[in-house]
C-alpha positions in Angstrom: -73.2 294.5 151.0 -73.1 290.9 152.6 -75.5 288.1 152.1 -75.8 285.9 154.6 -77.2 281.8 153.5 -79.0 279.4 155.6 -77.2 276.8 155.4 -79.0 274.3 157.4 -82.0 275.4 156.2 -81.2 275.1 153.3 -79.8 271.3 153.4 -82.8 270.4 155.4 -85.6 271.6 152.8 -83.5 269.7 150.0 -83.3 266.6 152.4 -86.8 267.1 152.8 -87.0 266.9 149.2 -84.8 264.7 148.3 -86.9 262.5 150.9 -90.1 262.8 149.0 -88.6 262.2 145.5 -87.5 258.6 146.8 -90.7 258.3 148.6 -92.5 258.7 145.5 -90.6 256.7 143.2 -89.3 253.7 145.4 -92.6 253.4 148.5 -95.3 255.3 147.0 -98.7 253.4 145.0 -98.6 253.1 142.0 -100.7 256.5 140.7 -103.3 255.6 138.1 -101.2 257.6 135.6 -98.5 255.4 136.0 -98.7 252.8 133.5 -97.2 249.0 134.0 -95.5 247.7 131.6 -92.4 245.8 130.6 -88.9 247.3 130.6 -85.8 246.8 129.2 -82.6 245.7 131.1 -79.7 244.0 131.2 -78.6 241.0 134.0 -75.8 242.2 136.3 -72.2 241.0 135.2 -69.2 240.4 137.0 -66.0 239.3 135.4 -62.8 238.5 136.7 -59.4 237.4 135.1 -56.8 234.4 136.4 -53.3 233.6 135.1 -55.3 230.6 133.1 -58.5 231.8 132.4 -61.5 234.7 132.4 -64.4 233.6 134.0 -68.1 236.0 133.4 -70.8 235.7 136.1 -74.1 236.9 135.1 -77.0 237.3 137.5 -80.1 235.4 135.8 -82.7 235.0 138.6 -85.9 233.2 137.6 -84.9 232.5 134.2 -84.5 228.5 132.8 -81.6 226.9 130.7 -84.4 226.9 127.9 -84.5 231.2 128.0 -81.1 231.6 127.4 -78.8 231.9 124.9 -74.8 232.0 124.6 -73.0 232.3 121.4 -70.0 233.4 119.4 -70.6 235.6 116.8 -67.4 237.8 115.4 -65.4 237.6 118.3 -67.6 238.0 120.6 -69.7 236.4 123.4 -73.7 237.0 122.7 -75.7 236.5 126.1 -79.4 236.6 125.3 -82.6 235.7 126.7 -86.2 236.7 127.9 -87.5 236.5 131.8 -91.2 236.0 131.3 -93.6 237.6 133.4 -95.9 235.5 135.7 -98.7 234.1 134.5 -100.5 232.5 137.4 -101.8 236.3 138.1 -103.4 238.5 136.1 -101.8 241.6 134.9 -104.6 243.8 136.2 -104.1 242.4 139.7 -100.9 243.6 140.0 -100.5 246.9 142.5 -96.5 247.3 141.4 -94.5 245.6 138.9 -90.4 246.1 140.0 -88.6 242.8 138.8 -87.5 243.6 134.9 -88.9 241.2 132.4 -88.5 241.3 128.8 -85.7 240.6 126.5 -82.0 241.1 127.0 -79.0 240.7 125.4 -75.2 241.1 126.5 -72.1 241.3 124.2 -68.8 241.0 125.3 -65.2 241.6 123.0 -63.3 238.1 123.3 -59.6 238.7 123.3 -57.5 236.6 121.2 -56.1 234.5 124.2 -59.2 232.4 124.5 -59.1 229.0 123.3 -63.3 229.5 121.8 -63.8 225.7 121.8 -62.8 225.4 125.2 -65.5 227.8 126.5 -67.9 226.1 128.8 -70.9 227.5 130.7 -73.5 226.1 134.1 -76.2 227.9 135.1 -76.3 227.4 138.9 -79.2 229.0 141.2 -79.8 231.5 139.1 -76.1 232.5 138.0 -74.9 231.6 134.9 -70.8 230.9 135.0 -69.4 231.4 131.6 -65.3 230.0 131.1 -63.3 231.4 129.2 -60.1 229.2 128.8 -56.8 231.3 127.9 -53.8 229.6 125.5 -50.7 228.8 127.4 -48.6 231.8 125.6 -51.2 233.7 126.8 -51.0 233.5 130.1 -49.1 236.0 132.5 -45.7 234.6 133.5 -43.0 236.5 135.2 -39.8 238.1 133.2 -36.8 238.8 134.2 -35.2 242.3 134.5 -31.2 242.3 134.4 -29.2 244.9 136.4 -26.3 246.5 134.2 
């Protein structure tokens, strides 16, 4: 006995549904069941590594100088802060509420390489840069291989 699928009917009723999920979740109103409030999350980081340094970029839109916070504490960096939510409209006039607010924090493992009072940090458009100096043994340098 052979059983024979629909496959393309099958792919189209769960594109259909797939369709209708995102629909729901990223187009849709807001239902009246569907409570607005603030969530947690965590700033986007990228962070990159060069023969003389490591260098962390954190994506911190709409947040001041004065919300933030960037510390050492047992070997490691502590990024924390708060994006307030907007207070020139009232929180019953808003239809959707996307953009996280709330508190964050961050923590990243600092390697031994980095020379801590050398670390410097600008906040630029909205992107903090965060420096991480390296010592000069630590540094990548080439070595030579012999042939025997």
């Amino acid at each position: 006995m052979s059983t024979t699928r629909d496959w393309v009917g099958e792919k189209q009723r769960v594109q259909v549904k797939v369709g209708q999920a995102l629909q729901k979740s990223v187009a849709g109103p807001l239902s009246p069941e569907e409570p607005i409030r603030p969530g947690g999350w965590s700033p986007p980081v990228d962070i990159y590594e060069t023969d003389d340094r490591i260098v962390l970029r954190a994506d911190l839109p709409g947040i001041s100088i004065e919300q933030i916070e960037l510390k050492i504490e047992n070997e490691q960096l502590i990024l924390k802060g708060e994006r307030s939510q907007d207070s020139s409209a009232r929180r019953e006039d808003f239809h959707r509420i996307e953009r996280p607010y709330g508190r964050f924090r961050r923590s990243f493992a600092l390697p031994r390489s980095i020379r801590q009072a050398e670390i410097r940090a600008v906040l630029n458009h909205g992107v903090l840069e965060v420096v991480l100096p390296k010592h000069a043994q630590a540094r990548s340098r080439p070595i030579k291989v012999e042939v025997r």
